[in-house]
Structure formats: C-alpha cells, structure tokens
N, C-alpha and C positions, 0 to 999 in steps of 0.2 A: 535404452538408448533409441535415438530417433531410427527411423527406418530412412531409410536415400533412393527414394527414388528408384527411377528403373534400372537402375545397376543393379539394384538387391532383388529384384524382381529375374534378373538376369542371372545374378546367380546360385538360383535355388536351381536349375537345371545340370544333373553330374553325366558323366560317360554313362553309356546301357540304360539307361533310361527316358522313361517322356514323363513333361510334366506339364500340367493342365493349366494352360492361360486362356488359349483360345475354346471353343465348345462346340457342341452339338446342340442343337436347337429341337427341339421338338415339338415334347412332350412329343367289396366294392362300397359299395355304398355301406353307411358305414362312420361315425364322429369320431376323427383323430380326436385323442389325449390331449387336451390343450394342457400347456404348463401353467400353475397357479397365477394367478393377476397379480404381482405383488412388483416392489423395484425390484430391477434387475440391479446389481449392483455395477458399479459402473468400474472403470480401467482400475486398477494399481497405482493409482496417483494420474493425476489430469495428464493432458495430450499435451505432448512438448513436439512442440513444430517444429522443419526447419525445411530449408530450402531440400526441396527435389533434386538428384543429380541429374540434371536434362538443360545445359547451358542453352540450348537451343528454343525449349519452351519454358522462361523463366514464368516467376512468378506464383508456380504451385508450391504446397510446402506438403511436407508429407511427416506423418505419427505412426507409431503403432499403437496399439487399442487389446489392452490383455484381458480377456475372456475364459471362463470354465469351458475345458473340451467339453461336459456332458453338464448343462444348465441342469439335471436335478440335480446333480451332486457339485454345488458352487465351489465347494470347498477342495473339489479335488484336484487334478493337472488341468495346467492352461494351457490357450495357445494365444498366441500374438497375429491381431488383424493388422492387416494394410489398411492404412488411410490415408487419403490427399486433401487438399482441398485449396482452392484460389478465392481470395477475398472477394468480397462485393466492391463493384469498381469506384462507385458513389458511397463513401462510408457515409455522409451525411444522410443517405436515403436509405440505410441498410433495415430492413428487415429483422435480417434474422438467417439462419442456415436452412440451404436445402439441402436434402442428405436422398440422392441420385440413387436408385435400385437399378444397378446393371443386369444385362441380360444374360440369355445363355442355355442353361445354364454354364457357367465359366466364367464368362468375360471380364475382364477387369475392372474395376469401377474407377482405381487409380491411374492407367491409363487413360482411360474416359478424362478425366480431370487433370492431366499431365499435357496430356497430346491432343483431343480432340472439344476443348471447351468450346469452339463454337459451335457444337451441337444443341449449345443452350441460347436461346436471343439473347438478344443485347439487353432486354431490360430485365430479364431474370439474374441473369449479371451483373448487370446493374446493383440490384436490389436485395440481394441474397450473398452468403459465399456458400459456394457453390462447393459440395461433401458429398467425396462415394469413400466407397470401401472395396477390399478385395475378400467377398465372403468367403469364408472357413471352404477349404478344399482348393482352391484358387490361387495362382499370382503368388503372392506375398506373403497369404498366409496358410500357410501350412498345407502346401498344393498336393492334390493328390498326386502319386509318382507311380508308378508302374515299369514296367521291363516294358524295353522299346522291341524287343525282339516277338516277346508275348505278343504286346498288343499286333504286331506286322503278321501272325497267324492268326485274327479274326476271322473265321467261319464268314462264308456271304452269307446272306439272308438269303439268298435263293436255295432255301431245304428244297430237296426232292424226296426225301423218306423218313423214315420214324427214326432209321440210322444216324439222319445228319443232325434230327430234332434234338437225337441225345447225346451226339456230341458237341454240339452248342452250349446243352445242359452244363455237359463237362468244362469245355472250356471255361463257359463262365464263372465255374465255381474255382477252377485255379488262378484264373487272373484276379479275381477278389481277393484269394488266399497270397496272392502276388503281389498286388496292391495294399492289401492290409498291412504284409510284414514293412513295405514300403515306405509306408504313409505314416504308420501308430495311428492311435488310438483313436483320434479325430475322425478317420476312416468310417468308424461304426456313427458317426454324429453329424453327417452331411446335410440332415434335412433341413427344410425351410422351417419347420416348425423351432430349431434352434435356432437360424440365423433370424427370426424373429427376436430372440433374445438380444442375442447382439446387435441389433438395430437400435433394441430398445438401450443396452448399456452407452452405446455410440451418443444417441439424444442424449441423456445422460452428462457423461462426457462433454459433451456439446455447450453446456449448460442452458441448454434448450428444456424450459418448462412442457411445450408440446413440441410435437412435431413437424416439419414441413418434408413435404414427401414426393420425389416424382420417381416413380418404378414405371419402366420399360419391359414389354414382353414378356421373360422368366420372371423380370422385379416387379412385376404386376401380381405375382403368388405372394413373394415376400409382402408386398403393403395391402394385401386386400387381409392376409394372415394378420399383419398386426392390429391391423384395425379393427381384428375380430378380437384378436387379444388385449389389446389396448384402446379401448375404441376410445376413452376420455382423453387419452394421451395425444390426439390425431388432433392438430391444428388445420390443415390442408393438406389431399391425396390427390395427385394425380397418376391414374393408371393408364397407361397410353398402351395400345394393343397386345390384347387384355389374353392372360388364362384361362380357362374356365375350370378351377378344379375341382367341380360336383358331379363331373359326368363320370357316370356309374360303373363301363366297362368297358374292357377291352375294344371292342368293335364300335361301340360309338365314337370314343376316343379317335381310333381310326378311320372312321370312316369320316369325320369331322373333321378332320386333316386333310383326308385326300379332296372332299368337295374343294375347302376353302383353295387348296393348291390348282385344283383343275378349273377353278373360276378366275382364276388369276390368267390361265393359258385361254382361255376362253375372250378373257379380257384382251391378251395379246394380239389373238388374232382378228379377233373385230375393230380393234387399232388399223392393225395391218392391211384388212380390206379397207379400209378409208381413208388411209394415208398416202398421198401420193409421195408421199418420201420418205417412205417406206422399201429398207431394199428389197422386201419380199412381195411386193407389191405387186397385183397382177398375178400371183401364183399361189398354187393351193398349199398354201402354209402347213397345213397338215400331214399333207403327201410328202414335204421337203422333211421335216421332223422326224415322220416314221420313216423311211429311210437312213436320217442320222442313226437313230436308235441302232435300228438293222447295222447297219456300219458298226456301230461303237458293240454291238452286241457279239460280233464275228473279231473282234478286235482290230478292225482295220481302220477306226479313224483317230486320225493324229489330232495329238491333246494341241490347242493354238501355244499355250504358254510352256510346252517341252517337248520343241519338235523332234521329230524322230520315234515319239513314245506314244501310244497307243494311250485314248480315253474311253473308262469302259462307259455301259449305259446309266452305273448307278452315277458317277463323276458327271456325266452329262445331261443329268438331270437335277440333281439336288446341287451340284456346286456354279453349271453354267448359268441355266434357266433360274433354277431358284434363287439365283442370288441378284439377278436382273431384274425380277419381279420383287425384290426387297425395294430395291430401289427404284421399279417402277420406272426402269430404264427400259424400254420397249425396241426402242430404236438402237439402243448400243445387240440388243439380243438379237433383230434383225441382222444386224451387219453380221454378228458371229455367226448365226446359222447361216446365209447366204456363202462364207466365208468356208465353214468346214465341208459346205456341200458341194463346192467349187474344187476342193483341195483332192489330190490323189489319194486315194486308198492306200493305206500300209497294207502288208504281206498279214494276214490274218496270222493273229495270235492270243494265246489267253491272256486277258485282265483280271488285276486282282482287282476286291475292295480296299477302300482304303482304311485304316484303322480308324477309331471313333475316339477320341481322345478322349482322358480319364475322368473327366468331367461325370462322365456316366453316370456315376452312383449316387452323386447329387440328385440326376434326373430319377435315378431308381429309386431312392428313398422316399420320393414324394410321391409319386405314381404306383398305383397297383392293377399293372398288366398282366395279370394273369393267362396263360395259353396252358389248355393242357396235354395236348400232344400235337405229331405232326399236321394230321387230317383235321383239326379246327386250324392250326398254323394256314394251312393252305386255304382253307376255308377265307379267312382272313385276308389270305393276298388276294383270292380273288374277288373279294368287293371290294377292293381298293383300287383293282386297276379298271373293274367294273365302273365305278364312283369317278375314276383319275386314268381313260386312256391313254390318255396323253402322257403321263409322268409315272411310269412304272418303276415300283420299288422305291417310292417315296422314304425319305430320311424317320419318322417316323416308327415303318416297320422297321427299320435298322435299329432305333433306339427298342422297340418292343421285343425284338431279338438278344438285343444283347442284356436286357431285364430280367429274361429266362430265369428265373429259382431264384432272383434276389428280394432278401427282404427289400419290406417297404416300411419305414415307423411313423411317414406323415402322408394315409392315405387319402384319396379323395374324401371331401363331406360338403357340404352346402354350408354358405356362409351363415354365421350369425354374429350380425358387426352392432347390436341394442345399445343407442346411446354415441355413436358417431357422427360428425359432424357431415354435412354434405363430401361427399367425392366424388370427383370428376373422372370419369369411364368415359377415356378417348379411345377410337377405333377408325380406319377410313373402312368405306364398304366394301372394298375390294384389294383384304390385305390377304396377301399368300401363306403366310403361318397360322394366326390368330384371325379365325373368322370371325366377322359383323356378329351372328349370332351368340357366339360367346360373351363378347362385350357387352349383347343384349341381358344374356343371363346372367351375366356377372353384377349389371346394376339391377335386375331386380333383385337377386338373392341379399344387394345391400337396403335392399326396403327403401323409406323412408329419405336415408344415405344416400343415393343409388343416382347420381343423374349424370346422363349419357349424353355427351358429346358428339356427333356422331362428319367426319370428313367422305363428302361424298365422292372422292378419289381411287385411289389405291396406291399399295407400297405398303410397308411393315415400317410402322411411324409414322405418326399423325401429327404433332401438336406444332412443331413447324412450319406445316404446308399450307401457306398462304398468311395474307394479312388477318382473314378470319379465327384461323385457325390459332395461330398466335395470340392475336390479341385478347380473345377470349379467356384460354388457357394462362396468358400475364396475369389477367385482372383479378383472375380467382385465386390465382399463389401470392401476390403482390397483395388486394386489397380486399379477398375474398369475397370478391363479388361474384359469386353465384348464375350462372347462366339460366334462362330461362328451360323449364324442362322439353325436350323434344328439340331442341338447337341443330340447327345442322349447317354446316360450312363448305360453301363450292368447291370443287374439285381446281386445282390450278396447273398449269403446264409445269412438269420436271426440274424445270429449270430454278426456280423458284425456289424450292424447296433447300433448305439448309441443312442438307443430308439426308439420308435412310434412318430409320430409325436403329436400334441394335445391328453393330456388325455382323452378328452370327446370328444372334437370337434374342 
C-alpha cells in the first residue's frame, strides 16, 4: 500500500526512543567488495503513487519501493523505502526523472521533495520529475531507532585518559547492541555500497532505461558508488559538494575536515574586516570568539534559542558557526556573535554534549576510522585544533569517536567509474564541510568521466549560486551539454542564492 506522506514518516517515532530523520554530517586503503554488475531487481510490483499527506505542499505523491535488506541474499527479508516525487511542470518538455541523492548522512530525500522543491530551479522542474527517496535506515524506511535515554549518556569526545578511551569503546558497543535489537536486521546493512543497489532498483522502478542523477554532499558517495557500479547505466551525474571517499586514514580524513572548516572562519573574518556592515566590524573578530568559547567552555553562556540554558563550546561551534558557513550567511553569524558577547554571563555550570542521532552507523559503515588508543586519540585532537583554532572539537571527531570498534563493510578505495559517461563534480572554493580539494580528487579519480565545475564562492552547495552556476548545471541534466573542462563561475552575494545546499550534510 502507498506510503502518505509525512504522517508516516511521523509515525515511526514510539515513547523511549529516538529515530533518525535528521543527521550528522561528517564524515584503509584497501577495494570495497563491489556487488556483482548484474539488474538489481526492481520493487514487488511498479510504484503506485498517491498524493502525500501535506495539504499545505500539494502536489507530491509519494510510494514505497520493496527492496532485499541484504542485496547478496535478494531472496531473503525486505524492507520498504520511502519515496516522493513531484511531476515535471511542463509535461510537454519532460525529460525524464531525476532521482535526488539526499544528504547527511540521514536526511530525508522525501521531505526534500514534500517541503523543500525549490531547492531545484525552475527549469529542472520544469523539465524532469523531480525523485528522492528516504535511504534504508532513515525517515520512512526503516529508521534506525535507538533508546533516547542511551543515546542522552553519550561520552564527550573530550577523552582525557585511556580510562575514558575505553569506556567510549564500551558504550559504543551497547548502543549498537541497543540499536540493533531496535532496528532488525537492516541495522547490520546501512552501507552505501547497498543503497547503491536500491538506487539502481528505484531507476528500475522508474522505468528509467539510464539514469539522471543529482546527489548532494553524503549523496555525492551514493552516485559517484553507482557510477562505479553502474557506470553504463549513468545518463547524467551531478555531484554537488563532493566526498572524497579514497582518503586513506584517520588523520587525513581529519585533518581535511578541519582545514576546509577553519578556511571557512578565515573566510569570515576577512568578510568581516571589509565590511562596513559588518557588526563586528572594527573589532578583532578573533579575540570576540575565543572569549565566546571561553564563556561557553565555563558554562556560562546562554544558548540565543533557550534562554535561561547554557551553550556548551561543542553546540557553539558546530551547530552556530558551522551552520552559518553552510549557508554562507556571514552577516547573520556577525550579529549572533556580537549578540552573545553583549549578553550577561549565566552562573557557571556543566554542559553536556548533545547526542548524535542514530544516523551514525550509516556513517560508520562506510568509513574506516580506525584510533587505537587514547594517546593517538589525543594525538589526533591535537592537529585538528592545530589545523582548526578557531573551531575546537569540530563535529567530525565527534563522528570518529562515536565509530570507536564499529565495523565498516563499505570502506574507503579510489574510484573506478571505466566506461561512464561525463559527470559533473560541483564544489564552491570555500565550502565548510566538503573541501575544494576533494571535489578536485574526486573528478580525477573519475578519469576520463571526471569534469569539475568549480563556484568560486563559498557555502556547502553550489549549483544554485548564481545565473552561472545554474545555467551550466541545467544544460548538462536537461540537454547534456557538457561544460568546458576547467569552468569556473563567479562568486554572487547570498542573497541570490536559492538556499544552502543540504540541511545538515
């Protein structure tokens, strides 16, 4: 039976537990097991549409999509994906389907297509109907669920000894065993290397002879994966601020994180000296910052959105700043900092972390961070804050923390996409999550395939920003016209821009 919309999405969450809509963003060497090139078999009978229940954003319909929890064994238990999708507005001009790679890991793809379609221009809209999905662990289908009590005892990442290193070990191994009873079986089959599979059944389904593609951020793993796995089946890809999943280890991983994060603050504050409407303007932007920290580190400064309560440093880092350099909101970040450092001190008190929703093991499956005890642990934090003084305890090590002892079944390897058609690897220079040089490596590793788009801006989400940046990115999904290799499209003011790219990640 169809699936409805975000009622059903609503209520898969019960009492005593949390369940994974929203995500953590993140993110050796070594060839993941790709699964055999062969059809993926597609749903239990075609996709029976119907309207979404969302009186308010008419017009999407929404399916489920039955899939093998474990693609080598087709034959054995299923689970049922979310799917939406909103018609092309011009049937006379229609294309054909884009099928959206949400971010995240976590994020919804069916709210993306429910709530937020003008995240896509007008002429992809136009010209496409516009298809995400809610992958396996997620949303709709078959969300990973955990004890809300569990996850609210999260370990900080701030270890101080071998003590804390191993009971991190510990926890993590019960909240898995928490989440596993939780969840069933799907649990152990999170990686990208399956929701490759069900992409490909989705197309499929679709009755889409090849594919059209545009993955964001996390869904930048998903389609560079299929295109490795599928590379004939790839009509057009676009990867818009990109993964890079060939980097080798732990420390590069992180340490690649924290540059691209700390080039971002670096960006802010060179905004900030040059803006005269700028509220920090005229003042040593850095010296106001480390101060906040200091504040938020003593517990004494109050959170803007729950007055009365205390924000610790990691919340004031990874959820204020980082989420303003998503969006490349520079000026909204000034006035908050300006704001909290005007504000009275609260009476000093401990902050916790905030739990990392269960999203996690999505991110664990596909990553292998290995740490082997506390003293490389700390090793680790300290070239990151080395790398990132400004942004201490970046969200990252939180994800490489909370990966402690977990398998991985889809780890890092360098691509090999022989036999794919061009794809489009968009990135701005100066994105906060997904740095420039990953998108770099990402279209050489596609050879051949491999041509980079490159938004000489910043923000996390590119192919929006601006009339350059748009029109390019239409012409290659719409009529595959191919940009010239080495493209690059001017930076445009904020305002401009028809949102940030992924909500989260």
């Amino acid at each position: 039976m169809p699936l409805r919309g975000r009622s059903a999405l609503r209520r898969i969450a019960v009492r005593g537990t949390v369940t994974a809509v929203g995500a953590a963003m993140a993110v050796i060497t070594g060839l993941a097991a790709a699964p055999a090139v062969h059809a993926s078999p597609s749903a239990t009978g075609a996709l029976r549409w119907a309207p979404c229940d969302d009186p308010e954003k008419p017009g999407a319909e929404c399916a489920i999509l039955s899939v093998p929890v474990d693609w080598a064994h087709p034959d054995g238990p299923r689970l049922d994906l979310a799917v939406a999708r909103r018609k092309a507005t011009d049937p006379s001009a229609r294309v054909g389907s884009m099928v959206f790679g949400p971010g995240g890991p976590g994020d919804s793809g069916v709210e993306m297509v429910v709530d937020r379609i003008s995240r896509f221009s007008p002429e992809v809209r136009r010209r496409f109907d516009i298809v995400s999905f809610d992958p396996r662990g997620v949303g709709g289908s078959n969300p990973v669920t955990c004890s809300g009590d569990l996850l609210a005892e999260r370990p900080s990442p701030e270890l101080r000894s071998q003590a804390d290193f191993d009971a991190t070990l510990e926890y993590n191994r019960r909240l898995r065993a928490d989440c596993r009873a939780r969840t069933g079986p799907v649990f152990d089959h999170l990686d990208t290397a399956q929701t490759v599979r069900d992409l490909d059944a989705l197309r499929a389904a679709l009755g889409e002879r090849k594919l059209t593609f545009h993955g964001s951020s996390y869904g930048t793993l998903l389609g560079a994966q299929y295109a490795e796995t599928y590379p004939r089946r790839v009509r057009a890809m676009v990867l818009e601020s990109v993964m890079d999943h060939s980097v080798p280890t732990t420390r590069d991983f992180l340490k690649a994180e924290a540059a691209t994060a700390e080039d971002s603050f670096h960006e802010f504050v060179k905004w900030c000296d040059g803006a005269a409407d700028c509220t920090l303007h005229g003042r040593d932007v850095r010296a106001v910052w480390q101060g906040l920290l200091a504040r938020a580190g003593r517990g004494e400064l109050e959170d803007p959105a729950k007055p009365g309560t205390s924000l610790s440093s990691s919340d004031l880092v990874n959820k204020m700043a980082f989420r303003k350099f998503y969006a490349a909101d520079y000026a909204g970040l000034a006035t908050a900092i300006a704001g909290m450092d005007a504000s009275r001190p609260l009476p000093a008190s401990p902050t916790s972390v905030a739990p990392l929703p269960p999203a996690t093991p999505v991110f664990c499956s596909d990553w292998h961070l290995p740490v082997r005890d506390y003293q490389e642990y700390a090793s680790l934090v300290a070239m990151m804050n080395m790398t990132a003084p400004d942004l201490p305890y970046l969200l990252p090590i939180h994800m490489a923390a909370a990966c402690l002892g977990a398998p991985t079944a889809n780890p890092q390897h360098r691509l090999d996409s022989h036999g794919a058609p061009p794809v489009l690897v968009s990135n701005a220079l100066h994105d906060p999550a997904t740095g420039y040089p990953w998108a770099v490596s990402v279209a050489r590793q596609l050879g051949r395939s491999g041509v980079l788009l490159t938004y000489e801006g910043h923000g996390h989400g590119s192919v929006t920003s601006g009339p350059c940046m748009e029109g390019t990115v239409d012409g290659y999904l719409t009529d595959l016209a191919v940009p010239p290799r080495g493209t690059s499209c001017p930076a445009v003011p904020p305002s401009f821009r028809r949102g940030p790219g992924p909500a989260r990640g």
